[in-house]
Structures are given as structure tokens and as C-alpha cells.
N, C-alpha and C positions, 0 to 999 in steps of 0.2 A: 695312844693318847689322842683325843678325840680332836683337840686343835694343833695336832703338829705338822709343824711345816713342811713342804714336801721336799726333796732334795733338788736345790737350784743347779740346773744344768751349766757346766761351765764349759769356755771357750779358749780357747787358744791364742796369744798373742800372736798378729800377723805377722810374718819375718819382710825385712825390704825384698825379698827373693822370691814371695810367694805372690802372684798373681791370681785373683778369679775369673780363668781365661775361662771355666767348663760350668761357672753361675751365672746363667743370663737372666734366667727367672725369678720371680719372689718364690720364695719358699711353699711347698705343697703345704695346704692345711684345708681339711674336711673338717675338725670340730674343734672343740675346745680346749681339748686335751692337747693338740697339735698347735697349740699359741703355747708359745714357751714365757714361763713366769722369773721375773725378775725383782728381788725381794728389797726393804728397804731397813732395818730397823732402828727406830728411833727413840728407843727405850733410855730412862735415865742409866747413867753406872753405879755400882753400889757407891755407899758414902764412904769417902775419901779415896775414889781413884778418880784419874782424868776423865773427861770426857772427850771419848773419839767421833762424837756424833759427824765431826767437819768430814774427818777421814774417812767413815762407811759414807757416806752420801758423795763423797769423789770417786769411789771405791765404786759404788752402785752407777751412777754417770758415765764410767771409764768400761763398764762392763756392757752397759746398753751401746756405746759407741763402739767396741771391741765387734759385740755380737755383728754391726749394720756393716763394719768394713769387713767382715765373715761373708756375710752373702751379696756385698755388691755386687757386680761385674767388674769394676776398677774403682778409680779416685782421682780425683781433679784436687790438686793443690795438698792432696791430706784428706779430703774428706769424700764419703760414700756417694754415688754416683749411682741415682734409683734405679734398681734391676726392672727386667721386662715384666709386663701383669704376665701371671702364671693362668692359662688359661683351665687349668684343671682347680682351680679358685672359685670358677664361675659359678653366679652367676655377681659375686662379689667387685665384678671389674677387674680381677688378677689378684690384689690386692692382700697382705701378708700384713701382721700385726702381733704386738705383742704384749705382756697383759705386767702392770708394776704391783705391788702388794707391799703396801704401809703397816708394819705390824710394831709393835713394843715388847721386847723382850720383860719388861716388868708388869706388862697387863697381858695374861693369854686368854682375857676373852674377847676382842676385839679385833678386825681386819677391818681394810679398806682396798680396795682393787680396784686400777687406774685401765681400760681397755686404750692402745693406743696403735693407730695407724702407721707403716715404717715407709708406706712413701713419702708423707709430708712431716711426720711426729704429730697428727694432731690428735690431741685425746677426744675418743667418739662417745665415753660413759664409764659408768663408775654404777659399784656396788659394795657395799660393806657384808658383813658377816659378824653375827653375834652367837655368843655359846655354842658358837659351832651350826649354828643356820643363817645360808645365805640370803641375802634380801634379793628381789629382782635388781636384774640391770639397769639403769637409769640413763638414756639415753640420751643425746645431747640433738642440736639440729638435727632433724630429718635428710638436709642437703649433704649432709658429710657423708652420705654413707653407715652402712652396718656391712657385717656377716651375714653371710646367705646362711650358713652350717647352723645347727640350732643351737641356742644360746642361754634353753629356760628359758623364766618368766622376764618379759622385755616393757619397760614403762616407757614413753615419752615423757622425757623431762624437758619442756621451754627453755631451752639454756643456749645463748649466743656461744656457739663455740668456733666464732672465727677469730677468738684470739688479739680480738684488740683493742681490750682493757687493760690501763696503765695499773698496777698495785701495788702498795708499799710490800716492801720483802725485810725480815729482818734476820738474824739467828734459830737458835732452836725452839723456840715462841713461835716461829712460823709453821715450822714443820710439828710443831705439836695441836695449834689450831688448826690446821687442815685435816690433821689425823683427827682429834679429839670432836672437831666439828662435823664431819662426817659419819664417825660411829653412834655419835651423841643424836643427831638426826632423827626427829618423827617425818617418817615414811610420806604420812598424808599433807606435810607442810611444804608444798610446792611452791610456795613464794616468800620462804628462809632467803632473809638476806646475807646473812651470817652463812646460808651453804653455796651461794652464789661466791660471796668472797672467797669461801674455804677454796672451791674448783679455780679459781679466776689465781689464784696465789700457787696451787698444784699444777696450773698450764705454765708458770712462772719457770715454777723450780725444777720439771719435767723435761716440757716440750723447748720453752726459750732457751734452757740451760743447753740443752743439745744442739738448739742453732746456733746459736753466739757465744763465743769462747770468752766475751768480757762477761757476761752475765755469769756464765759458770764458775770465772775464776772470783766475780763479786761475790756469789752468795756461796761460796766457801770459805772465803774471808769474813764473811758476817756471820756465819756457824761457827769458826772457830773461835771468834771475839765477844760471840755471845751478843751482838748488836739490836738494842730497836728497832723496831721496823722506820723503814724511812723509801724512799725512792728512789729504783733503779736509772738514777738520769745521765744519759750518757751521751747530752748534750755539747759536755766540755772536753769530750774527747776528741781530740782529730777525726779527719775521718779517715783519714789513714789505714788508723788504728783501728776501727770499727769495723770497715770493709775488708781488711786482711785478711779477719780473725773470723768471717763471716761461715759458718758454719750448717748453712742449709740442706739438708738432706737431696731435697728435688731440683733445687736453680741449676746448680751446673750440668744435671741432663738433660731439663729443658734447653738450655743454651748448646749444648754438643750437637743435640739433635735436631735442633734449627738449624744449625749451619752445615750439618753433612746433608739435612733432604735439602740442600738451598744450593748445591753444590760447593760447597767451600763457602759461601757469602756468610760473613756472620753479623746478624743482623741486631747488635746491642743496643736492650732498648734502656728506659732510661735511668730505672735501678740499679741498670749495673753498670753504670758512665763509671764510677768512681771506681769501681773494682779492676775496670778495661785499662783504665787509666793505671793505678798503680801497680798492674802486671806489666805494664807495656804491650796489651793485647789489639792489635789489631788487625788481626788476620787470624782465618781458621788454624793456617800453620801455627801460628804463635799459640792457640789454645793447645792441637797438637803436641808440645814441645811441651806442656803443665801436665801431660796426662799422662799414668802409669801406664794405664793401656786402653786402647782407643775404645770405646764403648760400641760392640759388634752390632749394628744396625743390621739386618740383612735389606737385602733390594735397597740400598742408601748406597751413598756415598761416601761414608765413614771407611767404608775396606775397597779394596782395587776389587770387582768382578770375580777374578780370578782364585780370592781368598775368600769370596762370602761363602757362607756352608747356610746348609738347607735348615729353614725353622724347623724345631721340634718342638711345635707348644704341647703343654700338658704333662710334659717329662717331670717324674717325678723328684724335682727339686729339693734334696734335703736342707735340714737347717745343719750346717757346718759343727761338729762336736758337740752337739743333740741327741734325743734319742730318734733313732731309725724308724718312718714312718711304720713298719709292720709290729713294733713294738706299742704299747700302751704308756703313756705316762699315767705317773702315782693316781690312784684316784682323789679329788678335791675335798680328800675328808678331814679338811683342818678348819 
């Protein structure tokens, strides 16, 4: 079948017991094939069964987060702690990534495919697929970054993708104009404002969802109620509550790793007053004492001397219960 989906490679729940003391690196990937795909569907159910639309989009969220504490090196508080650039990545900055695909089980002639970054989650470009032909890539700022590995046909698309446009979020009306606005898309109309919002609502539900744990548990509550769009304002929340649940990929190894090259000094700057504060962190030991396992710096300070062991960049780094680099994934004929 000409549009069938490929089999989504799955992962393993981490156990409290398991450590990723031997993943220091992002994951090896030379092409395309080697970015592991994570699928979304947001198709209606037949008429008169429930709609599980809330529970696959938790389901999909819990599997992208599964995958990042797969190949961290450790976790600060619960959450992934960005592994070392893989220098066999090069000339990409190290850099590992990994690709979402929007599809509707009641429409199989359409895809949308999200490319998204795993040391910071920011989405770098998007492409659709129609009758089973893909479109080129559409590329977001220039500054973010691309893949060196070849990618096919690649456009510059003018698109602010630093992520900091406010946008109403609602229920399954959300996730169907992003879909629907995307596949619906002429190619040549690069100044769609309707496609601007569509990407500006999928960095939302994507990328925000994955940092902040209120955002995710909001827009699962507004799929499951079926809600309006209205705004994500999480101005009346404490902050307490806000910085707890804070869920960023890269902050907490920026912060580890300022303060092991700094010798122990940890030098908290002003974003994370609030967060320092309601850990009671004020010292590298106190970070210490949050961390599963200390993030291996070599030539730092993070390990006594005695315990660092020799870089081996360029090792080939698999993706944790994937397929094995010497293997091929399915070919992209869906």
C-alpha cells in the first residue's frame, strides 16, 4: 500500500535502576533514515464510539519523552539532561533529532512531518506529503541549524522559529487546523498567514508541551473537553508551580556544567532564581544530591581525576531499542 505507515520503533520504560552511565553522546545519524519517526493520529472515530484523540496525543508526548530519558546521560529532578554533540554527527554541531508525522486514520492521503531538534526541542521545518509525494522541506530560520546528511529538496521558509509567539490552543479543532492547514497549503504562498499560525500552534503542542508540564497537562485537558481555542495564560499560577514542573530539555546541563568547569561555584543566573529557591539549591552539592547521575564532563570537575575515563567522540552511539545503525529503516514510501 502506497501510503503505509512505517512501523514506529518503540522504547522501553526506564526502570528507577537503570542508569545511562555508557550514553554520553546524541545518537549517531548519517541520513534520514537514521532520525527515528514518531507518529501522531488525529483521525475522527467511527460514529458512535468515544473519542480517544486526548489519550493518543498523551500516549505520543509520553513516548517522545520516554525516547530523550532513553539516550540522556542522566536526569536532574526527572527530566533528560542534554547528552554530549556526537562528533560523528559532524558537521551538524553533534546534534541528534527527531522527525513527528500528523497523519488521520480516516484521510490516507495526507501527511505532515514535524523535523525537530533533541537538544533544545525546537522544531527546524516541516513538510507534507500528498498521494504519496513528498513536498520539499521547508525550513525555518537559518540560525537554528539544519542537518549536514542529505535531506532532498530543502526551501527557506522566513519563519521566526524562536518560539516566542503567544497562540490560542484549544481541543481537537486545534490539532485538525494544523493538520488540515498544512496539507491544504499552496507550496508557492509563502506569506500564508493561516500557515504561519498552523506551525506557531504545532511549536505549542510539540515543542512547549515537552518543556512545561502545565502546558501538557492544559492541552490534554482541552482535547479531552473538546474546548475552544482560548489562551494558554499561566499567569495565575504560582510560581511555584510553574518552575517545579519546568521541563526543559538543555537548562539543567547548562547549569551542571557551569558549575563543574567553575569548580563547584554555581553561578545561578536569573531565570533560575525561582527554581534555586524552591529546591533549596545553593551549592553545587545541593545540585549534586537532585541528580541521578552526575553528568561525566571529562577534564571538569563534575568526576574526582581519578574516575574521569578518556573521550571517545565519534562512537557509535545507538538510539536505545531502535533499529541498529547497520540495519536500514523501512523505506519513506508512505
Amino acid at each position: 500500500m502506497a501510503n503505509q505507515l512505517p512501523v514506529q520503533q518503540q522504547v522501553n520504560p526506564l526502570g528507577h535502576g537503570d542508569l545511562n552511565q555508557q550514553r554520553m553522546c546524541a545518537p549517531r545519524q548519517q541520513n534520514l533514515n537514521n532520525v527515528p519517526v514518531i507518529h501522531l493520529d488525529i483521525g475522527r472515530p467511527p460514529h458512535g464510539e468515544d473519542d480517544d484523540l486526548a489519550q493518543r496525543y498523551e500516549d505520543f508526548v509520553r513516548i517522545i519523552i520516554r525516547r530523550l530519558t532513553k539516550i540522556c546521560p542522566a536526569t536532574y529532578y526527572g527530566k533528560p539532561i542534554t547528552p554530549y554533540p556526537n562528533a560523528a554527527n559532524h558537521p551538524t554541531e553533534g546534534h541528534s533529532y527527531f522527525r513527528v508525522v500528523f497523519f488521520s486514520s480516516t484521510n490516507d492521503y495526507a501527511r505532515v512531518e514535524f523535523l525537530i531538534r533533541d537538544f533544545d526541542l525546537y522544531l527546524l521545518g516541516l513538510r507534507r506529503q500528498l498521494d504519496g509525494e513528498w513536498s520539499p522541506w521547508y525550513r525555518f530560520t537559518p540560525s537554528l541549524g539544519w542537518p549536514s546528511f542529505p535531506m532532498g529538496e530543502v526551501v527557506n521558509y522566513r519563519f521566526d522559529g524562536g518560539h516566542e509567539h503567544k497562540v490560542d490552543m484549544g481541543g481537537r479543532e486545534t490539532l485538525e487546523f494544523i493538520f488540515d492547514t498544512i496539507w491544504t497549503w499552496h507550496l508557492n504562498d509563502v506569506r500564508s498567514t493561516n500557515l504561519k499560525l498552523a506551525v506557531e500552534k504545532a511549536f505549542t503542542l510539540i515543542c512547549e508541551a515537552l518543556r512545561f508540564q502545565y502546558v501538557f497537562d492544559e492541552l490534554v485537558r482541552r482535547i479531552q473537553y473538546g474546548e475552544d481555542s482560548s489562551p494558554l495564560d499561566i499567569a495565575d499560577l504560582p510560581s511555584e508551580r510553574v518552575w517545579k514542573r519546568i521541563g526543559s530539555w538543555g537548562v539543567m546541563s547548562e547549569v551542571a556544567l557551569e558549575a563543574g568547569l567553575n569548580d563547584g561555584l554555581l553561578r545561578t543566573r536569573d531565570k533560575m532564581r525561582d527554581y534555586d529557591r524552591i529546591y533549596h539549591i545553593n551549592s553545587f552539592l545541593d545540585m549534586m544530591n537532585g541528580l541521578s547521575v552526575l553528568k561525566r564532563i571529562e577534564k571538569s570537575h563534575l568526576i574526582p581525576p581519578v574516575h574521569q575515563r578518556t573521550p571517545a567522540y565519534g562512537m557509535p552511539v545507538l538510539e536505545p531499542g531502535f533499529i541498529p545503525l547497520d540495519q536500514e529503516y523501512p523505506p519513506d514510501n508512505w
